[in-house]
N, C-alpha and C positions, 0 to 999 in steps of 0.2 A: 596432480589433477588440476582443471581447471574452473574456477567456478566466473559463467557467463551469466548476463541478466540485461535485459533492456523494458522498455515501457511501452507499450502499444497506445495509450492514454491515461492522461493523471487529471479527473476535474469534479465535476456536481455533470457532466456530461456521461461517465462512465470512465472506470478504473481498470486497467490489466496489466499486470506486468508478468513476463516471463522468466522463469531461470533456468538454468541447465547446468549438471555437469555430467560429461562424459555421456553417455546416450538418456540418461533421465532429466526428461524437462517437465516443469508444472508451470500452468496458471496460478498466477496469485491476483484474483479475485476477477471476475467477469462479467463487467456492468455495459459492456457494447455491444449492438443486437450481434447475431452470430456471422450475417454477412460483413460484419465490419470487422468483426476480431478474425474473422478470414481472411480480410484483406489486408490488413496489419502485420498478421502474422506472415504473408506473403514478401512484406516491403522488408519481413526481418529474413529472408531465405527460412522462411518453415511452412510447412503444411501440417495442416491440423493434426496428420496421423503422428508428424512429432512427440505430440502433447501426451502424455502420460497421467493428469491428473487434471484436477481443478480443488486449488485450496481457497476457503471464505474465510474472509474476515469478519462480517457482520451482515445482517441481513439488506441493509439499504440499497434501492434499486438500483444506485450506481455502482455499486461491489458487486452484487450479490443478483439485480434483475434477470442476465441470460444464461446464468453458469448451469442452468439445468436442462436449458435451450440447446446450450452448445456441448453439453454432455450426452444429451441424450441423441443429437445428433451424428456423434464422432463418439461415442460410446466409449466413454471415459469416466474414470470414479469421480466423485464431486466429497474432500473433505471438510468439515464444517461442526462447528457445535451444537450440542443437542440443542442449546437456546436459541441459535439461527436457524438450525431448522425447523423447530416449532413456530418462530416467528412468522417464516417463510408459510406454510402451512394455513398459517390464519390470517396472513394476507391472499391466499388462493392462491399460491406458488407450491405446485407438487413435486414430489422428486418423481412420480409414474414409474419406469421400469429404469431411474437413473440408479447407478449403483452410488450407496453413499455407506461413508464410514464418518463417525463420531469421534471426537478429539475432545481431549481436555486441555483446557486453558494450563498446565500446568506441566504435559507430561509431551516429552521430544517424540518424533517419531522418521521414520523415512519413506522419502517414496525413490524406490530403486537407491543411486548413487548419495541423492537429495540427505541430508538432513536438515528435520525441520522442527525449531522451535516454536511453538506457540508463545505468546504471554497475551494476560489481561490488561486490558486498559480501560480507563472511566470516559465512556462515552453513550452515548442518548441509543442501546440499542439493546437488544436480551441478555445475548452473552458475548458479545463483541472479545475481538483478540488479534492483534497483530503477530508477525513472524519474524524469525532471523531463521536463514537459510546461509546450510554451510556443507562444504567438501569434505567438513573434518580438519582441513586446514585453515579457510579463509568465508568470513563470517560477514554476510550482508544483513544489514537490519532496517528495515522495512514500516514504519510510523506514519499512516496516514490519515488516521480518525481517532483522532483522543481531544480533550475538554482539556485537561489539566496537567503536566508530569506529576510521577513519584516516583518513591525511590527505586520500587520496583523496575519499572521502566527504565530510570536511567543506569541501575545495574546490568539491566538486558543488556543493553544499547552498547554501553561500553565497551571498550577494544574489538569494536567492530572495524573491518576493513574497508568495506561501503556503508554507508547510510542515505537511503531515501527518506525525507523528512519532510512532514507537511511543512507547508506554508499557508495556510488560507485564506485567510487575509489582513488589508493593513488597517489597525482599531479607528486609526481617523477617516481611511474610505468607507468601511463598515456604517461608524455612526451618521457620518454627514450623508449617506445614501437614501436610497428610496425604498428599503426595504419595511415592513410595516416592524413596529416595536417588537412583538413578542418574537421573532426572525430575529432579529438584530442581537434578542438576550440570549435565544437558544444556542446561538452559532458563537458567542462569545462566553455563555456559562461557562462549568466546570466540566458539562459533558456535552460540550460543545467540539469544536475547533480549534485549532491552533491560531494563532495570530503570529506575525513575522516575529515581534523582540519577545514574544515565549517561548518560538521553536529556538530562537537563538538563546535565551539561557537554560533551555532544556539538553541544546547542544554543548554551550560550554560545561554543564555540569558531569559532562561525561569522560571518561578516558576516551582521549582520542589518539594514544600513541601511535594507532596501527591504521589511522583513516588515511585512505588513499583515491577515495572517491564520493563526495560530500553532493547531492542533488536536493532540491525544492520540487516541492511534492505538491498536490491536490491543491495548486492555488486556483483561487476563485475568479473565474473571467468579468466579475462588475466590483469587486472590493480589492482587488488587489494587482499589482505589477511584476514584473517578473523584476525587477531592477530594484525593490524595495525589498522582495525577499533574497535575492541576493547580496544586497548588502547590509542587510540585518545578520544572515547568519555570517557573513565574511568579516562583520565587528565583532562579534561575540570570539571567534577565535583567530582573531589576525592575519586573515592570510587575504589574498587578493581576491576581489569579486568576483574576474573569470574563470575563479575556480570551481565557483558553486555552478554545478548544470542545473539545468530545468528542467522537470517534468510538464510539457504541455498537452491539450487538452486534445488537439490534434495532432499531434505527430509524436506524444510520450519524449522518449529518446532510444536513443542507438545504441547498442551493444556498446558494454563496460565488462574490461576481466578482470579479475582475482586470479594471477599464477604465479 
């Protein structure tokens, strides 16, 4: 089999990345109004009837704002934790006649071909939880909103064959910025964001024997460069900076396979 994956958008703009194997593909997470992850989804050769799911990470409106939008449009399941749905809920984001199923942070499941791990991560949200998505062979792992690593996480993560990996931003554009102070501590606390030389030793701390396709993730378009997160994580584990892809805010990236 083969496991395919691309990014429709990676920002504080809105988040979507898709995966596929064999005729089961899911959203992983859907923060761009519906007419724009239609059009994306277009630029990647699919149409919505493709989509077989919608998985969330956390509730925040760049994950999490249209996934119920564009489910209940294309009538599709939307998975998510009981704590991002309640979140959602009491921000006045309903699921209506969406169909939803409940996940633990804890336990695998699939959709069709899809197997899909959740895990926990320490981040500013209810029940927040990232994914590794796998064919059963070949294992993508998926990290875009965490404060801090631990060990959990970088057990996940490990011998993964892709890794999508924040970047959010660089600690020196961050502070000398114009954002107001308590912004500047949230996004850098412990359930905050990543910064470039954390995702890089969160990176080296992992088995990476089996990585074959390394990207920067959810960088931030006023604190950070695409040229600082890549060569942050390309010191942390030796290899050349044009190795590291980007995830941007407008155009994600293009189909990556696992075969």
């Amino acid at each position: 089999m083969t496991l395919r994956f691309a990014s429709l958008g990676s920002g504080s703009g809105g988040n979507c990345l898709v995966a596929e194997v064999n005729g089961s593909r899911v959203l992983l997470d859907c923060g761009l109004s519906v007419a724009e992850t239609e059009r994306r989804l277009a630029r990647l050769g699919l149409v919505p009837a493709d989509v077989g799911g919608i998985i969330v990470t956390h509730e925040h409106d760049d994950h999490a704002g249209q996934a119920y939008a564009f489910a209940a449009e294309h009538r599709v399941p939307v998975w998510l934790t009981f704590g991002t749905r309640a979140a959602l809920a009491e921000e006045g984001v309903h699921a209506g006649d969406v169909e939803t199923r409940t996940i633990d942070g804890r336990t695998r499941f699939a959709i069709g071909d899809l197997e899909i791990e959740p895990y926990t991560v320490p981040h500013d949200a209810r029940e927040p939880v990232q994914f590794v998505l796998s064919d059963g062979a070949f294992r993508l792992g998926v990290l875009t909103d965490i404060g801090t690593t631990t060990a959990h996480v970088e057990a996940t993560l490990s011998r993964c064959d892709a890794l999508v990996l924040e970047c959010n931003h660089d600690l020196d554009l961050l502070w000398s910025g114009d954002y107001p102070k308590w912004l500047k501590e949230r996004i850098a606390g412990p359930f905050g964001h990543l910064d470039n030389r954390s995702a890089g030793r969160l990176l080296a701390a992992l088995d990476r024997s089996r990585l074959r396709h390394l990207i920067a993730a959810h960088l931030s378009q006023k604190n950070n460069r695409p040229e600082l997160a890549r060569a942050a994580l390309a010191a942390a584990i030796g290899c050349e900076a044009s190795w590291v892809g980007i995830a941007t805010q407008d155009d994600g990236f293009g189909w990556r396979e696992l075969r």
